[in-house]
N, C-alpha and C positions, 0 to 999 in steps of 0.2 A: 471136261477138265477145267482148274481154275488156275489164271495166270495171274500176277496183279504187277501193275508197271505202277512205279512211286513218282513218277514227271509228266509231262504231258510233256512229249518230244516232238522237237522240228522235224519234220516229215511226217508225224503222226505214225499210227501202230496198226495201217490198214492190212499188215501180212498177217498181223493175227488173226483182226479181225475178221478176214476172207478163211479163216483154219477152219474147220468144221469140227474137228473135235475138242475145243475148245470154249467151252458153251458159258462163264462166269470167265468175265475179263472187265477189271477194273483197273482203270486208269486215273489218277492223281489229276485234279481240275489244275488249271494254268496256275503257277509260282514257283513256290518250294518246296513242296508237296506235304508229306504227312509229317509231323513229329515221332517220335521214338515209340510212343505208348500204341497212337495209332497205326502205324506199319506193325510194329507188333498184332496187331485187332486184325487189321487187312489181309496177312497176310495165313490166316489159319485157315487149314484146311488147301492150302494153292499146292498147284502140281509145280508151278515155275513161277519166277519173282525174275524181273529188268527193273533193276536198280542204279542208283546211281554211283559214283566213286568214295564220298562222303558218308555213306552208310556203312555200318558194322556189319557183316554178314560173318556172325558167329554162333557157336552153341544155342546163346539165347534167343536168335533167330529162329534157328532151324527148330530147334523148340516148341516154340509158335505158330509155327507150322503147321509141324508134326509127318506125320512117316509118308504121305503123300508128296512131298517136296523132290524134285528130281533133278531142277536147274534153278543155279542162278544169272543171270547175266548181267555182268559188269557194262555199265555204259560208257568203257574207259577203256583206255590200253593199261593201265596200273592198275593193282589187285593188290595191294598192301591193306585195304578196309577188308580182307578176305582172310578166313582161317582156313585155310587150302588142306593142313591136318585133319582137320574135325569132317569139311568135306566129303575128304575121300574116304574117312573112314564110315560117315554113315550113308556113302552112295552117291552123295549129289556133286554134280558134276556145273564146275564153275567154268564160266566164259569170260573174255574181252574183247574188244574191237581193236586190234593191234593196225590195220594198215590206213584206215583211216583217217587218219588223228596225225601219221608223217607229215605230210605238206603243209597242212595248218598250224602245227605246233614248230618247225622250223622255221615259217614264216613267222611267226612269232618272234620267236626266238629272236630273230634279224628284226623287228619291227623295235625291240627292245633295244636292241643293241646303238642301231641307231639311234633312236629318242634319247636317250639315255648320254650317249658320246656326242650326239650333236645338240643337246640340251632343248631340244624340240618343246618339251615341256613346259622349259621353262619361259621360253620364246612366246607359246601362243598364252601363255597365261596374260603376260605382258601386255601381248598386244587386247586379248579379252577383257583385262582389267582397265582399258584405258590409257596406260602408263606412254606406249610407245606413242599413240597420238600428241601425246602433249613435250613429246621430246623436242631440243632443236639440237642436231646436229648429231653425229654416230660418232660413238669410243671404238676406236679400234681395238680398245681389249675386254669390250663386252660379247660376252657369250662363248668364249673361244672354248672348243672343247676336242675332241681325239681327232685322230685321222684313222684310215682305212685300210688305202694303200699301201700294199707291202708287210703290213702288219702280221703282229703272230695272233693265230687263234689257238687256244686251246678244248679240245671237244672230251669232257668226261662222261664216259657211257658210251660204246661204241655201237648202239644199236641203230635201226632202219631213222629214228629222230635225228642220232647224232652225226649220222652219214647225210644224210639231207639236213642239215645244218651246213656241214661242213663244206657241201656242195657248192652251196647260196655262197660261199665264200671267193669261188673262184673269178670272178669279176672283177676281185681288189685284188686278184692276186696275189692272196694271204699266206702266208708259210700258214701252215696246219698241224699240228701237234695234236695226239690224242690218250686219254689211258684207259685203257681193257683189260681184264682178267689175262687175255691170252692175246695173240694178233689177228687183225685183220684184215686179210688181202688184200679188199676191196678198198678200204683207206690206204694202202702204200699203193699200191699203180696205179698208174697214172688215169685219169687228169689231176685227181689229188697229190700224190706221194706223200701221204702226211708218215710222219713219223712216230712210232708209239714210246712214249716215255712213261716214269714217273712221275705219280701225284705231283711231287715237291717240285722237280726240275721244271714239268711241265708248266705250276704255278710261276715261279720264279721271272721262265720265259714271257710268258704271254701279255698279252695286250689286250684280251678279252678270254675269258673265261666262261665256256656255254655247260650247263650241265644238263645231261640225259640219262642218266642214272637212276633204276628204280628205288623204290624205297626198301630196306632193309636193315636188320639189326646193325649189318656191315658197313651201311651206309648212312645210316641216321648219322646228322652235325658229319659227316664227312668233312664238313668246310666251319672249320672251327674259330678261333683267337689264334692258333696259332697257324694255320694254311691262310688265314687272311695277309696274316703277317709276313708271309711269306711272298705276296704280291708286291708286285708294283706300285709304289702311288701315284701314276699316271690310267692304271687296269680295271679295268670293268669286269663286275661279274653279273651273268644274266641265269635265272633258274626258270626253265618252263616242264622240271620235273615232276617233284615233289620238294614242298615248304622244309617238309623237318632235313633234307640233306643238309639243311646250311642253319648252323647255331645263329636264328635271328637277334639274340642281344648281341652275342657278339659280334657281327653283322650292323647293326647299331652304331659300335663303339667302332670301328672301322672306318665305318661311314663320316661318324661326326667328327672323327680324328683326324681324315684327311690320310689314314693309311690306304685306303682307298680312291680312284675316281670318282667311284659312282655303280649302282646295281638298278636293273631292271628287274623283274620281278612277278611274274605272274602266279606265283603260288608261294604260301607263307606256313610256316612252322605251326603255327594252331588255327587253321583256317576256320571260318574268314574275320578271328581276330589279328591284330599288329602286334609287332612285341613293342613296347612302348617306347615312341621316339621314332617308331621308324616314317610313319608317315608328314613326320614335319620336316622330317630331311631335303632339302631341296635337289641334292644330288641322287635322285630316284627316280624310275619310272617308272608306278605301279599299278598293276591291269589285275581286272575281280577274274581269273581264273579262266581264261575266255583263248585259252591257245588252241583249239578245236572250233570254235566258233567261225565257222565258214560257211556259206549256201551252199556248199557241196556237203562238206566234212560230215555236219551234225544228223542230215536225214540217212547218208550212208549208213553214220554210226547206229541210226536207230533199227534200219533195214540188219545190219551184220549179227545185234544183238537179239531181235525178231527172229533171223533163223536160227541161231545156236539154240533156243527157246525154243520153236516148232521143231527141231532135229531130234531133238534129248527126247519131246513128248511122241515124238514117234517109234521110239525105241532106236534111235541111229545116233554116232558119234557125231558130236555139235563140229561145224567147222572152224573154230576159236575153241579149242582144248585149253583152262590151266590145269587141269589135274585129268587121272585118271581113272574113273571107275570101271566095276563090272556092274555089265547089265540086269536089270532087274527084271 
């Protein structure tokens, strides 16, 4: 059988390697791997494709393929680059690394929030560029930025992210606000007790703004011109979802208006371009996509995505389901 991985992953791809019926296994040399034409060429004639979240995995994929294709596996816990339709209707059964990806993208999440509220950013630039060396004497009102303590958070997306987000909160003590499709338990009792509200009320309230929200028609610009508007201009918002939930011009205009504090940022609306403006904003703190980037996190993710890929070629259900097929 032929499998083809598009990255050359941290921890490496030794569970395949060790599969015995997997005899053609190509793996993508160290960077960014193939372009569109090439994963197209690579990927014909494969029984199973470990891809990454940034790649299209649709019709004209499978296509390319062709009728040997049986898995894919997402190297992500989002599957928005995935036609989960077209999937399931010609058989092939798509994966994600859902438990993974928690702890390191919540820390995130918090690694933003501070930088961001405590201008961290803009501090070591300072002092990198020289500036602070050649200071004499300290302003009491440089660098002043949020506080912690006491403070409301607001968590949109109630999933295993937005709950270990929420978690990391309980140190400052934070009132916690949440909004879900429906409720969840496990956010109101305790040690939490967050409360589930309304987009709007929710925004209104809060003092930081985390989202965990997959991507969806439903959700796309979720956070518009007018939900910005709706903020505080003391509020932070931090995205370690997905880029498109948050209208990035508007987002922008926010930003350099001052209806805003300030946004952290680790994923953007047309990644990995800006929407224009945004990255001269000094009230920002922007990370190349690296909320999974852990010594643990990444080789996990590669081991979770390995077996959903040896499951599927053995004729057994992948332990990371997003869809369902019948076996072939």
């Amino acid at each position: 059988m032929k499998v083809v991985v598009t990255r050359t992953l941290a921890g490496g791809v030794e569970l395949l390697e060790r599969e015995p019926g997997i005899t053609d296994l190509w793996v993508a040399p160290p960077g960014i791997g193939p372009d569109r034409g090439e994963l197209l060429e690579r990927v014909a004639g494969a029984d199973g494709l470990l891809c990454q979240f940034n790649e299209a995995v649709n019709a004209e994929l499978f296509d390319a393929a062709g009728p040997n294709l049986k898995v894919v596996a997402n190297y992500a816990v989002g599957f928005d680059n995935m036609d989960v339709p077209e999937a399931t209707r010609r058989g092939i059964w798509l994966t994600n690394t859902p438990d993974a990806v928690t702890a390191p993208t919540a820390d995130m999440a918090w690694a933003l929030m501070l930088a961001v509220a405590r201008r961290l950013h803009e501090g070591e630039r300072e002092v990198r560029s020289g500036e602070f060396s050649t200071r004499r004497g300290y302003d009491p009102r440089h660098l002043i930025g949020g506080d912690f303590e006491g403070r409301t958070l607001l968590i949109v997306g109630a999933g295993r992210i937005g709950y270990a987000t929420a978690m990391r909160s309980l140190g400052w003590g934070m009132r916690v606000l949440y909004v879900a499709r429906s409720a969840h338990e496990e956010f109101e009792r305790p040690p939490l007790g967050a409360q589930r509200v309304e987009l709007e009320t929710g925004l209104r309230e809060a003092d930081y703004v985390s989202l965990h929200t997959p991507l969806t028609r439903e959700t796309r610009h979720l956070i518009g011109r007018r939900e910005l508007g709706l903020m505080k201009p003391t509020a932070y918002l931090i995205n370690t979802s997905r880029g498109a939930v948050v209208d990035e011009r508007a987002l922008v205009e926010a930003l350099a208006s001052g209806k805003i504090a300030g946004a952290g940022l680790d994923v953007y609306e047309d990644e990995p371009r800006l929407a224009p403006g945004l990255g001269e904003l000094g009230n920002t703190c922007l990370m190349p996509h690296v909320g999974s980037a852990s010594r643990s996190a990444r080789p996990e993710m590669a081991r979770m995505a390995q077996r959903n890929v040896i499951a599927v070629l053995k004729g057994e259900t992948p332990p990371n389901p997003i869809n369902r097929v019948e076996r072939r």
